[in-house]
C-alpha positions as CSV (number, residue, x, y, z in Angstrom):
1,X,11.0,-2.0,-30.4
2,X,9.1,-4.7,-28.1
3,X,6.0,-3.1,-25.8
4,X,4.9,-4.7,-23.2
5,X,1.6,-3.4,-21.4
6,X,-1.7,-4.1,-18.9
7,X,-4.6,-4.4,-19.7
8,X,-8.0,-4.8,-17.8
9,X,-11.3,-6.6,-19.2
10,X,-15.0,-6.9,-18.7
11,X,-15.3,-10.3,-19.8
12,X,-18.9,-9.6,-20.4
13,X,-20.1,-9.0,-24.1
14,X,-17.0,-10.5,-25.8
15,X,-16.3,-14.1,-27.3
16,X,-13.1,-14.5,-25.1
17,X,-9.6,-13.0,-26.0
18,X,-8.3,-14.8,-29.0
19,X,-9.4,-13.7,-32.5
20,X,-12.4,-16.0,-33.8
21,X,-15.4,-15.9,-36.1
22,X,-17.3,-14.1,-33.6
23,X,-16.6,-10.7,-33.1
24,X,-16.0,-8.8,-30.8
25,X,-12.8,-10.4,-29.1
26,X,-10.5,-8.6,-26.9
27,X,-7.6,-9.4,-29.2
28,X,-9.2,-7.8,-32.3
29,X,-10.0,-4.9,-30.1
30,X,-6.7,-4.4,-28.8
31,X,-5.2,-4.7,-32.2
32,X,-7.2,-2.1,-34.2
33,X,-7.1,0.6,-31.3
34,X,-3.1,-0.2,-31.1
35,X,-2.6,-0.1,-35.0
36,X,-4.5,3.5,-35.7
37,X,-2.0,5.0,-32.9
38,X,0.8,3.0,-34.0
39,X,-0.3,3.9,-37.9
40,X,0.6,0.6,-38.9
41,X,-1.1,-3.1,-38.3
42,X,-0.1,-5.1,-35.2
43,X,0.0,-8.4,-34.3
44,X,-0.2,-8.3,-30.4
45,X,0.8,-11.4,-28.1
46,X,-1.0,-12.2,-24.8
47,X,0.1,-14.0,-21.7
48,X,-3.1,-16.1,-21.4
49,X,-6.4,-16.3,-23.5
50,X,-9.6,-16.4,-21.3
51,X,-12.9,-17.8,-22.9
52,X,-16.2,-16.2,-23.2
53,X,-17.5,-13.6,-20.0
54,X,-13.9,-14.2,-18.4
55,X,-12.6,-10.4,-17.0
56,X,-8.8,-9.8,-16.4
57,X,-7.1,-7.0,-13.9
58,X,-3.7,-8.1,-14.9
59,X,-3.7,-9.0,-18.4
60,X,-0.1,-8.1,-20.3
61,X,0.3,-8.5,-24.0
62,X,3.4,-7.4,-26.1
63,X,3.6,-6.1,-30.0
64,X,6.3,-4.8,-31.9
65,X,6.6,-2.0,-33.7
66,X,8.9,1.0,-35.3
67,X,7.0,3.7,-34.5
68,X,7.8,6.6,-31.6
69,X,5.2,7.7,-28.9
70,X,5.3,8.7,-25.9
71,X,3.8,6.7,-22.8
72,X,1.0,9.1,-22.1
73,X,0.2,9.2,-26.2
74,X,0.3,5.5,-26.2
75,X,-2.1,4.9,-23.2
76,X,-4.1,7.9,-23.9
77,X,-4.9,7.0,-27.7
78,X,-5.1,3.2,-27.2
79,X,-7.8,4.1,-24.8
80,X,-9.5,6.4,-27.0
81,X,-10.0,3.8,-29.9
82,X,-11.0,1.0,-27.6
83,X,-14.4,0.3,-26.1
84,X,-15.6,0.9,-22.7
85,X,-15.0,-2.8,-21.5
86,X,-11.2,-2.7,-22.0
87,X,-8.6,-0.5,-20.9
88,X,-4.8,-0.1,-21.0
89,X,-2.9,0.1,-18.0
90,X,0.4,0.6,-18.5
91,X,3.3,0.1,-21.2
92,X,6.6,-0.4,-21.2
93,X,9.6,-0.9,-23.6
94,X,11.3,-4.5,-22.6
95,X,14.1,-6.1,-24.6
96,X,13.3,-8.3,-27.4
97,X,13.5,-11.5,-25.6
98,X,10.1,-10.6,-23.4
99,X,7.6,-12.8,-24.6
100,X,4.1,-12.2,-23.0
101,X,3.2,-16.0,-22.7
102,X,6.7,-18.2,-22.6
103,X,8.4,-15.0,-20.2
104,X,5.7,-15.6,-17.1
105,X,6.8,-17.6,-14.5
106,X,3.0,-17.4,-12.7
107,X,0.1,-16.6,-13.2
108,X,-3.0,-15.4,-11.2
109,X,-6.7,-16.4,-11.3
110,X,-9.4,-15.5,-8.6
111,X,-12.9,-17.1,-9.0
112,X,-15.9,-15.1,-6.8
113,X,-19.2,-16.3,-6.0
114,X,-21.7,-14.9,-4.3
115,X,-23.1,-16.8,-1.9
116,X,-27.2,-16.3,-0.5
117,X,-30.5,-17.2,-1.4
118,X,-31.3,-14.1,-3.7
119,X,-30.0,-13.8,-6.9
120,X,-27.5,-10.7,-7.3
121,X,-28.7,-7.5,-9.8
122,X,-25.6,-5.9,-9.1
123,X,-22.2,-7.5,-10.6
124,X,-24.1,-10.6,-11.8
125,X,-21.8,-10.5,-14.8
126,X,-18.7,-10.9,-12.5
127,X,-20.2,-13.4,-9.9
128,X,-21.4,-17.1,-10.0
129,X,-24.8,-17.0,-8.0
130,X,-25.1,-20.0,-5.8
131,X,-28.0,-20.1,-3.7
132,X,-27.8,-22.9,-1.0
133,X,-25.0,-22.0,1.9
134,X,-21.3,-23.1,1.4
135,X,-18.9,-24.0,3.8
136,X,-16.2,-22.1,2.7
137,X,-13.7,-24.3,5.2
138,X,-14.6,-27.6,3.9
139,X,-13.9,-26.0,0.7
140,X,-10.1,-24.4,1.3
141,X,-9.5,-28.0,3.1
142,X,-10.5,-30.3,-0.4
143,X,-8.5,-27.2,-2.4
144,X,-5.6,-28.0,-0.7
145,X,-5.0,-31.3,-2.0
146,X,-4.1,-30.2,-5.3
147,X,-0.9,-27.7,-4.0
148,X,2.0,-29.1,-5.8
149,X,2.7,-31.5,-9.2
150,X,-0.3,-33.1,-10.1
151,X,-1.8,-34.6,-13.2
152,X,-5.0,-32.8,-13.8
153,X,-6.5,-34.8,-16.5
154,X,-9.4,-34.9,-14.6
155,X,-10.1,-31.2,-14.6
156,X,-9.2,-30.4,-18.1
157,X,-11.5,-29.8,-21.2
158,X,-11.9,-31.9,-24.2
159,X,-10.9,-29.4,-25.9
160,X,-7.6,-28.7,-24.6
161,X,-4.5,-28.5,-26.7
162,X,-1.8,-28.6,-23.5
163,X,0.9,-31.7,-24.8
164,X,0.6,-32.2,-20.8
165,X,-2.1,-32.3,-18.1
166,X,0.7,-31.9,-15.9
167,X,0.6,-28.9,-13.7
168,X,2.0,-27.3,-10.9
169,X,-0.4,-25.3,-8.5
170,X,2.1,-22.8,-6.0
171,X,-1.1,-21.8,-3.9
172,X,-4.9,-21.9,-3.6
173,X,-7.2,-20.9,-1.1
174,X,-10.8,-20.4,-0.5
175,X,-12.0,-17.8,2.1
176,X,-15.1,-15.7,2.8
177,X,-15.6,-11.9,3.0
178,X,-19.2,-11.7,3.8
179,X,-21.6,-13.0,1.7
180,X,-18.7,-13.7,-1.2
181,X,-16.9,-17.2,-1.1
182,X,-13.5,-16.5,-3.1
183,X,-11.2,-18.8,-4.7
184,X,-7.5,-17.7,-5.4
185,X,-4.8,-19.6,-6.9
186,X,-1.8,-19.4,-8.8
187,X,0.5,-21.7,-10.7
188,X,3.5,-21.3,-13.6
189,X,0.0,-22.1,-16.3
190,X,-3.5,-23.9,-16.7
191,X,-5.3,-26.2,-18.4
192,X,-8.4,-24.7,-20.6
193,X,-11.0,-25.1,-18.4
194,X,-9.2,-26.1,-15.5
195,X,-10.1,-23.5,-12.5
196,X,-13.7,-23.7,-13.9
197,X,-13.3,-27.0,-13.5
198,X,-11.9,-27.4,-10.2
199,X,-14.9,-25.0,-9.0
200,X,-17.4,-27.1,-10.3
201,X,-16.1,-29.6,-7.6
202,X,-15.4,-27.8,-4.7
203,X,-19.1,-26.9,-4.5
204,X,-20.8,-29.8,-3.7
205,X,-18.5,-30.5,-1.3
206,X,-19.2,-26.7,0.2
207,X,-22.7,-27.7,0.0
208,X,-22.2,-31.1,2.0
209,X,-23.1,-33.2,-1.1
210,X,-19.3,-34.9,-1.3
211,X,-16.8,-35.2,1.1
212,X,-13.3,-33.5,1.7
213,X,-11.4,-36.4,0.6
214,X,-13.4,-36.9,-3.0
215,X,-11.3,-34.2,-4.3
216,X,-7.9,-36.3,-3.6
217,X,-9.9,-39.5,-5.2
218,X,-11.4,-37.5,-8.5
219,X,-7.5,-35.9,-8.8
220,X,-5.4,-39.6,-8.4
221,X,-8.6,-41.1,-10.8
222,X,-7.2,-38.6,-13.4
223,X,-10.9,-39.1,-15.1
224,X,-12.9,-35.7,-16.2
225,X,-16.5,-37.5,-16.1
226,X,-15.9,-37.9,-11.7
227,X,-15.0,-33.9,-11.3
228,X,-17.9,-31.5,-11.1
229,X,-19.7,-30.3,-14.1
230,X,-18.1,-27.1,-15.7
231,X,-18.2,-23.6,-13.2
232,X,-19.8,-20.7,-15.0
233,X,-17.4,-18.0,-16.5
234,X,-18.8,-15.3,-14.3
235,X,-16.8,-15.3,-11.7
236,X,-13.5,-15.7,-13.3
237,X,-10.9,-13.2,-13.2
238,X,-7.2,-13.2,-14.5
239,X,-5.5,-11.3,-11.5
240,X,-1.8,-11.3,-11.6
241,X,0.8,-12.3,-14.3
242,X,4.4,-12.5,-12.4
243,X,8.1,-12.4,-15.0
244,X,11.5,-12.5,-13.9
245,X,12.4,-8.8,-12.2
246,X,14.7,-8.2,-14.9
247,X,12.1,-7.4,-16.8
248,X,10.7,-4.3,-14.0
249,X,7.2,-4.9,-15.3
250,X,4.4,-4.6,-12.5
251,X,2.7,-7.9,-11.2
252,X,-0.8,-6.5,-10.9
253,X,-3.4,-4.0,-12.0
254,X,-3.3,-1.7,-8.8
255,X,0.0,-0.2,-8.2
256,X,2.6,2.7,-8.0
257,X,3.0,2.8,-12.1
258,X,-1.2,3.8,-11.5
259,X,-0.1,7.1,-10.3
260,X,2.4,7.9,-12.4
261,X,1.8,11.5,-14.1
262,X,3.0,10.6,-17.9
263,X,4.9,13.1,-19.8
264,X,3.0,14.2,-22.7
C-alpha cells in the first residue's frame, strides 16, 4: 500500500532534505523513524528537496509498504522516533499512481524578512535580517514581472540539474505586516536556487539601489551574474503542495484533518 503524508520542518540544524554525507537530513530522519514503526526499511519519496536551514509547513512525501497500522499508531510512532525539528502531520492511503513529486500540480514557497535596524534574537533562524528600510511596493511591482512563462536562466544556480530553466510562476506577491516584508509565490516547480535568487534582486530595488524595471531587463538578459547575489536560507519556507482533488489530500499544514481525533 502507497502513504502519503505531511510533514513540517525546522530547517535549522539539518543539511537540507535529501540524503547526503552530512548527517542529519530530513530524509534520513524520516526514514529511520518510519521504518522502526513500519518494522521494515523504507525508501520515502518527497515532493520537493529544500537545501540547508530551509523549514516546510506543507511538506508531503509517500513510501510504500505491507505493513497494517492504524492512522493515530502511524502518526503517533513516527513522531515518537523523530527529533524535535520534524513532525508528521497527517497520512493517508492514496492509489498507487500518487507520486509525491511528478503528482503536484503547485507548489508553495513564502520567503520572510524582517525588516528594521536591530538584528532579531527571536526567530533569527526563520528570518533574513535586513537592516536598511524596504519599500515593500516597489518590490510587489518588480515581482510582478515574472507572473507567467519565463526563462529563468538568470535566477538559477550552477548547480541545477532542471533539463529546462523554463518555468511557470501562477502568483507572487510581496506585502508587509509590520515590521515583516513577505514574499509569496507559487508555480507547477522551481529551479534550485531560484526564489533565493529572485530575493536577492528584489532587495536592492526595495532599498532604492535598482529600479522597477531592472527586474524585466536581468529576466529577458537570461544571465545569472546581472540578478542579485544569492538570498540567505533563513527565511525560506515550503508552504503549500496542491495535487489533483482526486487524490483528497490537504493543500496545507493548518486544516480540518488537524483536528481530527484518530482512532487508536
Amino acid at each position: 500500500m502507497r502513504y502519503a503524508c505531511g510533514v513540517e520542518y525546522d530547517g535549522n540544524g539539518f543539511y537540507g532534505f535529501q540524503i547526503q554525507v552530512q548527517e542529519p537530513t530530513i530524509q534520513s530522519c524520516l526514514e529511520k523513524a518510519i521504518s522502526t514503526v513500519a518494522n521494515h526499511q523504507i525508501r520515502l519519496i518527497c515532493c520537493g528537496r529544500t537545501d540547508t536551514g530551509v523549514s516546510a509547513t506543507a511538506q508531503v512525501i509517500h513510501f510504500d509498504t505491507e505493513s497494517k497500522r492504524t492512522e493515530y499508531q502511524w502518526i503517533m510512532g513516527i513522531n515518537t522516533n523523530l527529533p524535535k525539528g520534524i513532525s508528521l502531520l497527517w497520512i493517508k492511503p492514496v492509489d498507487d499512481d500518487f507520486h509525491a513529486r511528478f503528482s503536484a500540480i503547485q507548489r508553495s514557497y513564502q520567503y520572510t524578512i524582517i525588516n528594521r535596524w536591530i538584528r532579531p534574537a527571536i526567530g533569527r533562524h526563520s528570518l533574513t535580517w535586513e537592516m536598511l528600510p524596504l519599500d515593500e511596493i516597489k518590490m510587489n511591482q518588480a515581482a510582478q514581472y515574472l507572473l507567467g512563462k519565463h526563462d529563468f536562466d538568470a535566477f538559477r544556480s550552477s548547480a541545477c540539474q532542471s533539463k529546462t530553466s523554463v518555468k511557470t510562476i501562477n502568483s507572487i506577491s510581496v506585502i508587509r505586516d509590520g515590521n515583516k516584508v513577505i514574499m509569496n509565490v507559487a508555480a507547477s516547480g522551481f529551479l534550485h536556487h531560484m526564489i533565493r535568487n529572485i530575493i536577492g534582486t528584489l532587495l536592492p530595488i526595495g532599498r532604492g539601489e535598482q529600479a522597477v524595471e531592472s527586474m524585466l531587463d536581468i529576466l529577458k538578459s537570461r544571465d545569472r551574474t546581472k540578478a542579485g547575489v544569492t538570498a540567505s536560507p533563513n527565511g525560506l519556507s515550503f508552504n503549500i503542495v496542491k495535487y489533483p482533488k482526486k487524490y483528497k489530500l490537504p493543500e496545507q499544514s493548518i486544516a480540518d484533518h488537524l483536528e481530527t481525533h484518530y482512532e487508536k
